[in-house]
C-alpha positions in Angstrom: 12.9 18.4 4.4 13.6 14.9 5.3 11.6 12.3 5.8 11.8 8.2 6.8 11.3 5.7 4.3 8.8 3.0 4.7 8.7 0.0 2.1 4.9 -1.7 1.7 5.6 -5.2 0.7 1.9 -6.6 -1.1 -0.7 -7.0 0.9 -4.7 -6.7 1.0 -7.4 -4.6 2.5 -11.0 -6.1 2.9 -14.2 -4.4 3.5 -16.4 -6.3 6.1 -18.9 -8.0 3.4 -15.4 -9.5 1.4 -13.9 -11.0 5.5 -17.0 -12.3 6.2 -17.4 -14.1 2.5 -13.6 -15.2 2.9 -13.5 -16.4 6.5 -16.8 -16.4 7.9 -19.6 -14.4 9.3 -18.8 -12.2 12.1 -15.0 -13.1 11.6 -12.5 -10.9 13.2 -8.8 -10.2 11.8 -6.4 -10.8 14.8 -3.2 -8.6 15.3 -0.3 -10.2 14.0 2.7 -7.1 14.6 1.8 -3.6 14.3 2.7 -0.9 11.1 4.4 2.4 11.5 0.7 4.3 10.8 -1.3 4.7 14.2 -4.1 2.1 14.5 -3.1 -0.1 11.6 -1.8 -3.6 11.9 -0.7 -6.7 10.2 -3.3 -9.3 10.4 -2.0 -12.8 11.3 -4.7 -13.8 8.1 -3.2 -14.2 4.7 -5.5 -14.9 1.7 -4.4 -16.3 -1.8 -4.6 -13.8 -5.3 -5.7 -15.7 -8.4 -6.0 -15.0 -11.8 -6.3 -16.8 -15.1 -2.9 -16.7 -15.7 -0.9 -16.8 -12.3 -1.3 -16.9 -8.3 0.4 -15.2 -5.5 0.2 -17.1 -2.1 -0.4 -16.1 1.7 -0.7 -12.1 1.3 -0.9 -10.6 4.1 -4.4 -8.8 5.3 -3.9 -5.5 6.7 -6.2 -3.9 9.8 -8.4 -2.7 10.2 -11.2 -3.7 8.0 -11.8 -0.6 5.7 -14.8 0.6 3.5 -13.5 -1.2 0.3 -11.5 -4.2 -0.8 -8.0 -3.7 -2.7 -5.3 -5.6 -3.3 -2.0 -3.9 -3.5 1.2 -5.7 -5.7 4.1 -5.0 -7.3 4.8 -4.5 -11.2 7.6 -7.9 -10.9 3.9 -9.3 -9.3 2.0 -7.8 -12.0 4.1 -9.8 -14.3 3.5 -12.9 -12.3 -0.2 -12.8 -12.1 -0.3 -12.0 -16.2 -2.0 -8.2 -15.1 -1.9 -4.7 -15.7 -2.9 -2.9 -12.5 -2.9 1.0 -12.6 -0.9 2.9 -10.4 -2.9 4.6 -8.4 -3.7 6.0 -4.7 -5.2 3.8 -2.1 -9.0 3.5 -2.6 -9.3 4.8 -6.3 -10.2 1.6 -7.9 -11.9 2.6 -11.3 -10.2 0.3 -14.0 -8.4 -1.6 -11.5 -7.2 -5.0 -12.4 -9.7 -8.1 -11.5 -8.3 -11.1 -9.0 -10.0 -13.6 -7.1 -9.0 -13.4 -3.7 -8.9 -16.7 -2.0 -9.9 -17.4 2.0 -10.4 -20.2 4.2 -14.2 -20.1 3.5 -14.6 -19.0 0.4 -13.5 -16.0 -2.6 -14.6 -13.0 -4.2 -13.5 -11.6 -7.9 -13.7 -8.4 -8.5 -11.8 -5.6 -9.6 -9.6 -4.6 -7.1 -6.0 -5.0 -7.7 -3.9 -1.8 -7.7 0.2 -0.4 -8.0 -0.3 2.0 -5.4 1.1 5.5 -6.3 4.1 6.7 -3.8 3.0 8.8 -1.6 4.0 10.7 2.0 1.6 10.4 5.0 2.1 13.3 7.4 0.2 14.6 10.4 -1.3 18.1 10.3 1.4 19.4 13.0 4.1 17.8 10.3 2.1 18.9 7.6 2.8 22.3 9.3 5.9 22.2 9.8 6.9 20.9 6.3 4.7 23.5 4.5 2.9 21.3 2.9 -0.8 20.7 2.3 -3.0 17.6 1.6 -3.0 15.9 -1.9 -0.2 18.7 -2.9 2.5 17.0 -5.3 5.8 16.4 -4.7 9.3 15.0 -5.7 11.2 13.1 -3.6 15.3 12.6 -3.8 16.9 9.7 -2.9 21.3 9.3 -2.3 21.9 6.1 -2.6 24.5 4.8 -4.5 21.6 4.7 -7.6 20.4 8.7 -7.0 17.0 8.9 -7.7 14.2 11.4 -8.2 10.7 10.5 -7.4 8.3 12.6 -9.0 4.5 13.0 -8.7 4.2 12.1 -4.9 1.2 12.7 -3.5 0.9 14.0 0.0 -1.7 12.8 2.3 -2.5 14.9 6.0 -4.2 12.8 8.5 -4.4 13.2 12.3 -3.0 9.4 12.7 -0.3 9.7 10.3 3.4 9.3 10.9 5.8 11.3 8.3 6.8 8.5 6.3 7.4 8.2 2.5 5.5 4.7 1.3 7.1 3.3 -1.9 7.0 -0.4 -2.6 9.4 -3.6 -3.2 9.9 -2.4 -7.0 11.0 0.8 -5.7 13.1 0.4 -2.8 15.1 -2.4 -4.4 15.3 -0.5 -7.8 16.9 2.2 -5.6 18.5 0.5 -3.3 16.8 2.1 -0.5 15.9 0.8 3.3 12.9 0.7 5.4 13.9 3.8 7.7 15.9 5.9 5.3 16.1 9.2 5.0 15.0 10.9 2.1 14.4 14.9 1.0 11.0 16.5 -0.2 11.5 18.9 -3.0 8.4 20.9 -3.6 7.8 21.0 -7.1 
């Protein structure tokens, strides 16, 4: 079972409350370049992460606005910011890591900051055809010239997903991997 490779560089999610706070009320993130999932986009807005210890500049907001605030980094960012996110799935945020996101119009701390797990979107047709179900666990094998084996990835079925393994920066250059790679599921 094969499947594409797509490489999320850090970026953040905001909730509508956080946007307004950071650029305004009633402010709007404008499309910047669209992202491989259906209806989700690159903002042209970028915000700032600070800590006590370290800051990470213009990081890209990702569309649309969603239910909850997270910021997503890197471990070599973890390191830069002075942090210890958890790796986790998108959304779970209990003991996540506090920042202070920085905007045009103001900022919010709070604890938001996340690794986020690896993990496969699929559609339910894919889903299907794979044989695989939602939040089942997986392994995933990579050939590159430094052969890896992901374990513990989680799949995730939704009607406007594109079969694509998300790994981050960390990952893909620790394995030497590409955006649009092919890699194989092994069911554990």
């Amino acid at each position: 079972m094969k499947i594409k490779v797509g490489i999320s560089a850090r970026h953040v999610h905001l909730c509508e409350e956080d946007l307004n706070k950071l650029f305004g009320e009633g402010y709007k993130l404008t499309f910047f370049k669209p992202l491989s999932q259906l209806h989700e986009f690159a903002s042209h807005e970028t915000v700032n992460i600070k800590t006590e210890s370290g800051e990470l500049k213009n990081m890209r907001i990702l569309g649309p606005v969603r239910p909850y605030t997270q910021v997503e980094i890197t471990q070599t960012e973890a390191y830069q910011l002075k942090i210890n996110p958890p790796v986790r799935s998108s959304g779970d945020l209990d003991d996540s890591s506090e920042v202070t996101i920085i905007g045009p119009f103001g900022s919010v701390t709070k604890n938001c900051c996340i690794i986020a797990a690896r993990h496969i979107h699929l559609n339910p047709e894919q889903a299907n055809n794979y044989n695989l179900n939602d939040m089942e666990v997986v392994s995933v094998k990579c050939d590159t010239a430094k052969k890896t084996l992901f374990q513990d990835v989680v799949v995730r079925i939704k009607e406007t997903y594109m079969a694509e393994l998300h790994i981050d920066n960390d990952d893909s250059n620790g394995n030497l991997l590409n955006h649009g790679d092919l890699v194989t599921i092994i069911k554990d």
